[in-house]
C-alpha positions as CSV (number, residue, x, y, z in Angstrom):
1,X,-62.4,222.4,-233.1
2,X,-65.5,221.7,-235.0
3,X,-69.2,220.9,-235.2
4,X,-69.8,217.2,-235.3
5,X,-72.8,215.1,-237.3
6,X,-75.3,214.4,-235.0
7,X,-76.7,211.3,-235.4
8,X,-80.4,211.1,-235.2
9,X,-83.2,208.6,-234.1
10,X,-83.6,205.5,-235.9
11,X,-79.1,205.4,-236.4
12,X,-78.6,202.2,-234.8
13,X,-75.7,203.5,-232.7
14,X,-78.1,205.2,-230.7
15,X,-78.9,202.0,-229.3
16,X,-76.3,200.0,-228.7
17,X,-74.2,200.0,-225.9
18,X,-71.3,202.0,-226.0
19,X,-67.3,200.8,-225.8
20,X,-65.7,201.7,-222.4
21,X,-63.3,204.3,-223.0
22,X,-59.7,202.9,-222.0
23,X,-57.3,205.3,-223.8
24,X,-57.4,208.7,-222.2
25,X,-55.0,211.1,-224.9
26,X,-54.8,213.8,-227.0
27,X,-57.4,212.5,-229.6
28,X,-60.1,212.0,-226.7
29,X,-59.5,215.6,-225.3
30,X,-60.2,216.8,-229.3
31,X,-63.0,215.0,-229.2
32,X,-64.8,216.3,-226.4
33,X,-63.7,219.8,-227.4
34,X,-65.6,219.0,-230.5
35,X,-68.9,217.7,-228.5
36,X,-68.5,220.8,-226.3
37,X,-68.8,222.9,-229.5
38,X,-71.5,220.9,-231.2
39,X,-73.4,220.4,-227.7
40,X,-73.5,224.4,-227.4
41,X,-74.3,225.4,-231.0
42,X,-77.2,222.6,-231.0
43,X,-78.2,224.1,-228.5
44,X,-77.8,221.4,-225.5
45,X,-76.8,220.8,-222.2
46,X,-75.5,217.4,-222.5
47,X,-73.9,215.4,-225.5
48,X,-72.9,212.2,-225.3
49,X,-70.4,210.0,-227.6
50,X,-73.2,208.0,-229.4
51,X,-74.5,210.7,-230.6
52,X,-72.0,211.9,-232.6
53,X,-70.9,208.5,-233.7
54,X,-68.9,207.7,-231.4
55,X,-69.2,204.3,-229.7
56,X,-67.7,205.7,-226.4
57,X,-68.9,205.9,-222.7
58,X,-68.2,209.4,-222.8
59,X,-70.3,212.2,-222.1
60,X,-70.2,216.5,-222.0
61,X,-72.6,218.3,-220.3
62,X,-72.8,222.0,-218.7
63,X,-76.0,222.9,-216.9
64,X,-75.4,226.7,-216.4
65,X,-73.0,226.7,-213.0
66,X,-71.3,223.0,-213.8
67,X,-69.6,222.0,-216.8
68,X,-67.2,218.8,-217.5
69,X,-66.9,215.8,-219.7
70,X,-67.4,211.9,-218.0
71,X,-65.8,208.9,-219.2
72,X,-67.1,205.3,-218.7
73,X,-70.1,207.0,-215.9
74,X,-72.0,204.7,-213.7
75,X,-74.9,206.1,-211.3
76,X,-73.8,204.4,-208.0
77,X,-76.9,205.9,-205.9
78,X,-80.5,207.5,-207.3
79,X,-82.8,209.2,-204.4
80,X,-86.4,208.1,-204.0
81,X,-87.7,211.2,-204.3
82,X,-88.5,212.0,-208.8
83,X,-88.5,214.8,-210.7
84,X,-91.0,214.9,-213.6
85,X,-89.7,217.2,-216.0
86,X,-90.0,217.6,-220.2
87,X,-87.2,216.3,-221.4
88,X,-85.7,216.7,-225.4
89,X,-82.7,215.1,-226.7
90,X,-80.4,216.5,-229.6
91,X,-80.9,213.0,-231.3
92,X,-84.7,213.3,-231.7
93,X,-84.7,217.3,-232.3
94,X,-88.0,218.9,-231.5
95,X,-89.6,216.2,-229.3
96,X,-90.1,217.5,-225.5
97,X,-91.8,214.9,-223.0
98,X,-92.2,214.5,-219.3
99,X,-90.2,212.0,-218.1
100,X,-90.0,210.9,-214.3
101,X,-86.2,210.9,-212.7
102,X,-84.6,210.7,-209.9
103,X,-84.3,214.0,-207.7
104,X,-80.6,213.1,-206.6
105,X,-78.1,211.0,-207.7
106,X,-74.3,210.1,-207.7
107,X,-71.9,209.2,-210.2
108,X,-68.5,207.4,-210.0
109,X,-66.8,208.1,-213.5
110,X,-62.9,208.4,-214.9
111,X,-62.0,212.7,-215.8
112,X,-60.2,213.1,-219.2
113,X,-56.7,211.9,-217.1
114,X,-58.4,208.5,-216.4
115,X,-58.6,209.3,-212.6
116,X,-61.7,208.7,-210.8
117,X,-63.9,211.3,-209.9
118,X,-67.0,211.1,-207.9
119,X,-69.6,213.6,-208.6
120,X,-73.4,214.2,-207.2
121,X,-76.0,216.0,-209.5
122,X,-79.7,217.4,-208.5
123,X,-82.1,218.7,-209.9
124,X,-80.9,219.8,-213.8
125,X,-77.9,218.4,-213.2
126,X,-79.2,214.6,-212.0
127,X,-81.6,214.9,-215.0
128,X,-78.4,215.7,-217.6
129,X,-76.7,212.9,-215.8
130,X,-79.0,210.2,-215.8
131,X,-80.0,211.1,-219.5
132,X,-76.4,210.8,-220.7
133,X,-75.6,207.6,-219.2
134,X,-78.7,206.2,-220.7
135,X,-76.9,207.3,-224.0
136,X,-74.0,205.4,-223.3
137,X,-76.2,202.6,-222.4
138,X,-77.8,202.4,-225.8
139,X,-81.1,204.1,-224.0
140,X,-83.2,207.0,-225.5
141,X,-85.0,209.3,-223.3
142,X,-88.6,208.0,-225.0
143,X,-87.6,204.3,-223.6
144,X,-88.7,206.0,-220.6
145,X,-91.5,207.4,-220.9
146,X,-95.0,206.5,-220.1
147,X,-97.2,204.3,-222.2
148,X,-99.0,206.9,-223.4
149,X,-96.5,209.5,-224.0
150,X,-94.5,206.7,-226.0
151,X,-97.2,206.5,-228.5
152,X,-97.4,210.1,-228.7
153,X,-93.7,210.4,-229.3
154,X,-93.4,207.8,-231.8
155,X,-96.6,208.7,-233.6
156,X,-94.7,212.1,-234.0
157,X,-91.9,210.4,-235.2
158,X,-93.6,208.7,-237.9
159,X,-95.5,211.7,-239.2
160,X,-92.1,213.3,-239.4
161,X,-90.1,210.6,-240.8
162,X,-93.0,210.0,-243.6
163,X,-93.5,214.7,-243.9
164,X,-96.6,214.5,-242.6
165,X,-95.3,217.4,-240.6
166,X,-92.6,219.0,-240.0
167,X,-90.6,218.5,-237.0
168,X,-90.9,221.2,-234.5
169,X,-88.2,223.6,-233.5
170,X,-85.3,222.9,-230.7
171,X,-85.9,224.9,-227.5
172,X,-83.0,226.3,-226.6
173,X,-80.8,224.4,-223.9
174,X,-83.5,222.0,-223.4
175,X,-82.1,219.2,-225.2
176,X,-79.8,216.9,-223.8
């Protein structure tokens, strides 16, 4: 096993739409053991293929009392009632942000065997969801953000990109 290059903001694989995964072997279980490894020593909570280069709808995640890896994940219902919570990402290290998400939602996804598995997440475990699936989707956590914390976050970005300042430190297992 081994820690894998994380690809950072501004990588155009970050937003692009990943490849359903359709091959479900020995290769993809190294793989997520390497995103396990590289999602803990980051630290995170969630990593998802993208991220690491991988143009696969395949995500690992482990929010402190549920840990697994998702393959081709769709959210199939979202509650009504939101969560606003800051929100990093291992991609864009050192930014936190509120972002608004759903309280509850439910997730119909393939396990590393290629059956399906049905899952519900709240709280932590919606946010990690609904933030990974984004990344498969080719969306970054800033894409939803307010108007005003968009500016903010990009302004940041620029003054970091062009060492105007450095970027600020990761919080532990706040990142997704």
């Amino acid at each position: 096993m081994s820690i894998l290059q994380m690809r950072i903001f501004g990588d155009p694989i970050l937003t692009t739409k990943a490849q359903t995964v359709t091959t479900f072997d020995a290769d993809l279980a190294r793989l997520t053991d390497d995103m396990f490894d590289t999602m803990y020593a980051a630290p995170g909570v969630g990593l998802a293929a993208p991220q690491v280069g991988v143009s696969k709808r395949l995500f690992t995640f482990d929010d402190g009392e549920t840990s697994g890896v998702l393959a081709n994940a769709d959210i199939t219902w979202h509650s009504e009632e939101k969560q606003l919570g800051e929100e990093g990402c291992l991609s864009l290290p050192g930014l936190y942000l509120p972002v608004e998400r759903s309280m509850q939602v439910r997730v119909t996804a393939q396990t590393l065997d290629g059956e399906e598995a049905h899952l519900e997440g709240e709280g932590l475990l919606a946010r990690i969801f609904q933030h990974e699936i984004d990344h498969t989707n080719g969306i970054l956590f800033i894409d939803r953000l307010t108007p005003e914390y968009r500016r903010e976050a990009m302004k940041a970005l620029r003054e970091v990109e062009l060492g105007l300042r450095a970027a600020p430190a990761p919080k532990p297992t706040q990142a997704l």
